[in-house]
Structure formats: C-alpha cells, structure tokens
C-alpha positions, -999 to +999 in steps of 0.1 A: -161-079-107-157-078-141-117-084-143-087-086-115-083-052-098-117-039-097-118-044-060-102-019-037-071-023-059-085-003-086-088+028-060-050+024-050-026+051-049+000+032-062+028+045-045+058+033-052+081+041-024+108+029+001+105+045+033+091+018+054+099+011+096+118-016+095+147-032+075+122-061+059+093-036+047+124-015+031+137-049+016+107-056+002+100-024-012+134-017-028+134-051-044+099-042-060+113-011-079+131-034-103+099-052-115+079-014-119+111+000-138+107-031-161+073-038-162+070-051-196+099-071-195+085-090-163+049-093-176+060-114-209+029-105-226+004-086-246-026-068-236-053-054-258-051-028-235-015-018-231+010-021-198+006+001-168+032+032-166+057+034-137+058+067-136+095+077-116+090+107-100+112+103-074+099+107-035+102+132-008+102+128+025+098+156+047+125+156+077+108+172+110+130+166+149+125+130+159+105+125+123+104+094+103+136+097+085+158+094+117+147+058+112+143+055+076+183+062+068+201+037+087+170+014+071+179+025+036+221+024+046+219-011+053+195-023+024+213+002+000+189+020-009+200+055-028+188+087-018+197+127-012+196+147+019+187+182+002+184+207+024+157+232+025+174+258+000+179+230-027+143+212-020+133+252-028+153+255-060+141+217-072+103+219-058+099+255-056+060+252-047+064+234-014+067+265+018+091+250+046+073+259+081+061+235+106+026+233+125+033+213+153+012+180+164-009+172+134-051+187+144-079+191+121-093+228+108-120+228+137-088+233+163-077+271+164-039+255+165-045+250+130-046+285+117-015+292+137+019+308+122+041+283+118+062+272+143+096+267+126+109+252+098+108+215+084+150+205+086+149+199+046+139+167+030+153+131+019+151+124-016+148+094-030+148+092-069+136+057-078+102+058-060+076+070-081+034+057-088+020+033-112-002+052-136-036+030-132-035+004-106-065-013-123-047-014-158-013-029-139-035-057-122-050-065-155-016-070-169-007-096-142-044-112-156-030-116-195+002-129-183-008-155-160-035-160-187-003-162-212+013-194-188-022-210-180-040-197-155-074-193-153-101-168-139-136-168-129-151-132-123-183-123-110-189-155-088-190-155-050-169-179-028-195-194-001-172-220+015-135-235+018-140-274+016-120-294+040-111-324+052-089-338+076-073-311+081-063-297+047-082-276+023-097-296-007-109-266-027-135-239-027-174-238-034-190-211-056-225-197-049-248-218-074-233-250-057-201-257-082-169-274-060-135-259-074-111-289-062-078-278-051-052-287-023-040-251-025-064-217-021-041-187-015-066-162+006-058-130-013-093-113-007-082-080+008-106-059+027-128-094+022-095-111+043-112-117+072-144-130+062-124-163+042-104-169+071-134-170+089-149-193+062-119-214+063-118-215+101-086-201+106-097-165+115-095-176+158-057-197+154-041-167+137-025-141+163-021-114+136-057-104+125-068-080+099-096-060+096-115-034+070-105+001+075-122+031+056-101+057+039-109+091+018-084+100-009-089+133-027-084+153-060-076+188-067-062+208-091-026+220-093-018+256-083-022+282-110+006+283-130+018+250-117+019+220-136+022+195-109+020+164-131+051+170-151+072+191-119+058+174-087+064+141-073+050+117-048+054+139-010+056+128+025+047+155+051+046+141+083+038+173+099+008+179+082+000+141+083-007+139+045+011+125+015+002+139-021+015+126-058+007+139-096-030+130-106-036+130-143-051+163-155-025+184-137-040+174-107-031+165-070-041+133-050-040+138-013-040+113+010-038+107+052-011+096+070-033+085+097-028+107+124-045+102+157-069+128+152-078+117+123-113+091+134-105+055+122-138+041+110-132+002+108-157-016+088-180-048+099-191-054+066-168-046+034-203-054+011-219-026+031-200+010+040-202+048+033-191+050+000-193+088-003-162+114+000-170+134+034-171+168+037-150+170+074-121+148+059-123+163+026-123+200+042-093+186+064-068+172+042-071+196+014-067+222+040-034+212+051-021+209+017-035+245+018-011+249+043+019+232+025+009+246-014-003+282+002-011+292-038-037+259-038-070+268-044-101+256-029-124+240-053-162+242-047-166+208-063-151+181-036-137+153-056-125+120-043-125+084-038-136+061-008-124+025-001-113+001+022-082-012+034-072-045+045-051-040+080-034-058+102-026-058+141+003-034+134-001-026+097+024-054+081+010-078+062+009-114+068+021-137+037+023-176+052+005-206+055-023-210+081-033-240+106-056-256+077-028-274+055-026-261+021-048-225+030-022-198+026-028-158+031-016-126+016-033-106+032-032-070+059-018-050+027-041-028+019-027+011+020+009+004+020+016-032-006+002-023-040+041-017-049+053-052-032+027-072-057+052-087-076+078-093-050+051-108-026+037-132-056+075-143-061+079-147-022+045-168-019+055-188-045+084-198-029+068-204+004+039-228-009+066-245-033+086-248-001+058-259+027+040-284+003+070-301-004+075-307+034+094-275+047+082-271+083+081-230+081+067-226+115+098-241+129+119-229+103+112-195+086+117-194+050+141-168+033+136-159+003+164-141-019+155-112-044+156-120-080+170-081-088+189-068-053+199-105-040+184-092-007+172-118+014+138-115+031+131-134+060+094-144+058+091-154+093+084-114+099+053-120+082+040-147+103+006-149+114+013-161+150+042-132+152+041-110+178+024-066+171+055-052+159+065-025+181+088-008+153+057-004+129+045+030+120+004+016+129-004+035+097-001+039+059+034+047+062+041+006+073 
C-alpha cells in the first residue's frame, strides 16, 4: 500500500453516526463527532492534498414496533445525545422522497413476500442532526499520516510484516519480509481484516476470548431519482425494515449498504490476500431493490456499480481495544463496518491505555477509564476487553 488507508479503510462508508446498542458504543460515537466537526483544528497540519470533509447531514433512523430506536433513546437520554422524534408527516415535508410503508421480516427479491403491498406504516423516524459521513475515507486517513508525520512518526508502506519478535514474554519488535528487525517494546496490532493473522503471528490469537475474523461485504452506487438531487437534500438513512442503510454519493448519487439481515449469506473470509473481489449480481439485485422499495421513483441502472471489501469482526461485532497476554502487544482491532467514525477517539483511548499499562497499571484487574477530551464522558475500556464475555446487547451486525 502506497500510503495509510489504502486497505479496507479506503472502501469505508464513513458514516458518522450515534445510534449504537449499548451506552459505551453511543459514548464513543458521540464523543467522535467533535473531532469530525473540527477536523482541521485536531489534525494541526498541512497536506498537499487538503483535509477530508465532514459532511453533516444529519441521520435518520427509521422507527418500526420493537425496532432499534426503542433502545437507542434511553442510550442517547443518558449520554445526551440530541435528536428529533419527527413523525411521519414532518419526515414527509423534510425528506419528501422516502414512502412510509413497511414489508415485514426483511427477505430477498427471490421470496414472493417481497413484492407484497406493504403492510403498514413505519411509526416516523429519529433524527439526529450531528451525524453525517466523511467525504473520502482514504483522504481523512491520509491526514492522520501528515500529522503524525508533523510530531515524528514514521511510516514504512509497501513492506510485509512476517513475524512479531519476542522474548520472555514481551514483544521486542517486528520483522519485515527481506529480513530487517524493527525493535520496539510496543506494536499496536491495528491490521484490520489482516487482525487475525498478527495475533496469530504474535501468538496471542488462542488466549484471547473475543476473536475476530474477515467478513465480505458489497456496497453499491446508483443514481439519485430523477429530479432528485440526493447529495445536497438526502442524508445518511437507517431502514431497518428493509435491512439497508443509504447516504449521499458524490455525483448525485446513492450508496447502499446492508444491515445484515439473516437472509442476507455471511461469507467469512480464510484468507483476506485472497477473496471475490467482484460486486455480485444477487446482492446487488437485492439491496438496490429494496431501496426500490423505499425511493419507488429510483431507477434501475443496467450498469451495476459497487465496491467489495472486507470487514474486520468480532464475536459480537464490538471491537476489542486492550493489551493482550504478550506484554507490550496491544490491539485495535474487530472494527471494521461500524469504527471508521471512532478513529480518533479510539487513538486517544489507546493511548491512554498503553501510557497507562506500561507504566504498571494492572488493566486486567482494573479496567481503565478514559474521559473524553470534548463531552467529559467517561468510557470504561474494560467493555472492550479481549477476555470479555459475547455481549448479548450487541446488534451482531453493522449497526454495533
């Protein structure tokens, strides 16, 4: 890779939104919509090639009986997050292109169920109007490059890691392929869909009861309704009933993505050096279809468009940010499809955890907290242990 974020980051929706499952994914999340809001004040730096774009849109959520917002609001109560409740006559006057019915258990196009009428309505929408996307993913991890490149730091692209050296039982650095030792008593496994393969390397992968895995995932373009320009008017969408979420693609166009619905076919990935790399024409047909259903003026483009990548998940799709069994080996890792917008939060929290464990802080024991730099929240980083138990109040998909 010629520069950071040309991994899976650089195919990342880069949703910037709050409505996680539980009160520390909402912590987290809210805290991160300060640095996005401020991006070039936080950077501290130039790049030859400009700062990434929060773009604040503002997020919907789509409220269904027993839906996800029945736990998201007492979440965003206590955190203090702000939001609306619009009901379905103001969500028409504001977002006039969305139609209101609902279809029932999500299924795919091959199930008859699918073409049926609706069978009610959706029970209006919450609103949040921080939440928003980053503009190019790619371009914002670049960004983090110059400025750590600003204060010191140093990169190495294009090189393959072939071992994590150790010795009595604390890392002593990496080894690159060609035979050069990188010394170091702290690595920081940040490798994403790759995650599992460095612990492995490391030989941490078997101690760790919170393991992650690469999970493949279709996201797909097309264009905005005639006479709809979605990229100034539209905003980034949660519809749990079609098991979708869409935001504003540049062009006027609209990125659809899955929600990860049970009939949708997981395909988890041995091998993230080796996978089907090419949009399919089931899932493509599928989730453009239910937008279909949502936008009913959407039109069907002949040319499928789209991107494929991996994710890096967990047990119960929360990520793990802590230190491992191997002294001085830390992770940050299981974030793929739902952490892009906790970057900077998570780097801040990390920091604080290795600062905290190398100077003799016995986190296993102890949990760390860490306190928000913007919201004063404090997040309790013992809910991202690695020998933590599968959350039960998790989502199990995107939605965290």
């Amino acid at each position: 890779m010629p520069a950071a974020g040309y991994g899976s980051t650089s195919n990342s929706c880069a949703i910037v939104r709050a409505h996680y499952s539980t009160f520390d994914g909402v912590a987290m999340a809210y805290e991160g919509f300060s640095y996005w809001k401020d991006w070039s004040n936080y950077l501290d730096s130039e790049d030859e090639r400009g700062h990434a774009l929060y773009m604040q849109s503002g997020t919907v959520l789509f409220m269904l009986d027993g839906g996800h917002h029945e736990k998201v609001l007492p979440l965003f109560d206590q955190v203090g997050v702000p939001y609306e409740i619009l009901n379905n006559e103001e969500l028409a006057e504001r977002f006039p292109f969305f139609e209101h019915g609902t279809h029932g258990e999500p299924c795919r196009p091959a199930d008859d169920r699918f073409w049926e009428e609706p069978e009610g309505e959706i029970m209006g929408a919450l609103y949040t109007p921080d939440s928003g996307y980053v503009s190019d993913p790619q371009l914002a991890s670049h960004n983090l490059q110059r400025a750590a490149e600003a204060k010191g730091g140093e990169f190495r692209f294009n090189t393959e890691v072939t071992d994590i050296r150790r010795a009595d039982g604390r890392t002593t650095g990496i080894t690159l392929a060609g035979g050069t030792e990188v010394d170091s008593p702290v690595v920081v496994n940040v490798a994403g869909p790759h995650s599992f393969v460095i612990n492995k390397m490391a030989g941490v992968y078997d101690s760790m009861n919170i393991k992650t895995k690469a999970l493949r995932h279709e996201v797909h373009h097309v264009p905005s309704p005639p006479g709809i320009d979605f990229e100034k008017d539209g905003l980034h969408t949660s519809d749990s009933d079609l098991a979708i979420y869409v935001r504003p693609e540049s062009g006027n166009n609209i990125l659809i993505g899955s929600e990860d619905p049970t009939c949708d076919e997981q395909v988890w990935v041995d091998d993230p050096d080796d996978y089907d790399d090419v949009v399919s024409d089931e899932q493509w047909n599928a989730q453009v279809l239910r937008l279909a259903r949502r936008m009913p003026d959407l039109g069907i483009p002949n040319e499928k468009k789209g991107i494929v990548d991996l994710y890096d998940v967990s047990d119960d799709w929360i990520p793990i940010y802590d230190r491992t069994d191997l002294d001085g080996f830390y992770v940050a890792i299981g974030s793929s499809g739902n952490q892009f917008k906790n970057a900077p939060v998570a780097g801040w929290c990390m920091a604080e955890l290795i600062e905290a464990v190398e100077g003799g802080h016995d986190h296993d024991a102890d949990p760390l907290v860490v306190t928000g730099v913007h919201t004063g929240l404090e997040m309790d980083m013992g809910f991202y242990r690695r020998n933590r138990e599968i959350n039960p109040d998790s989502s199990f998909s995107v939605n965290g």
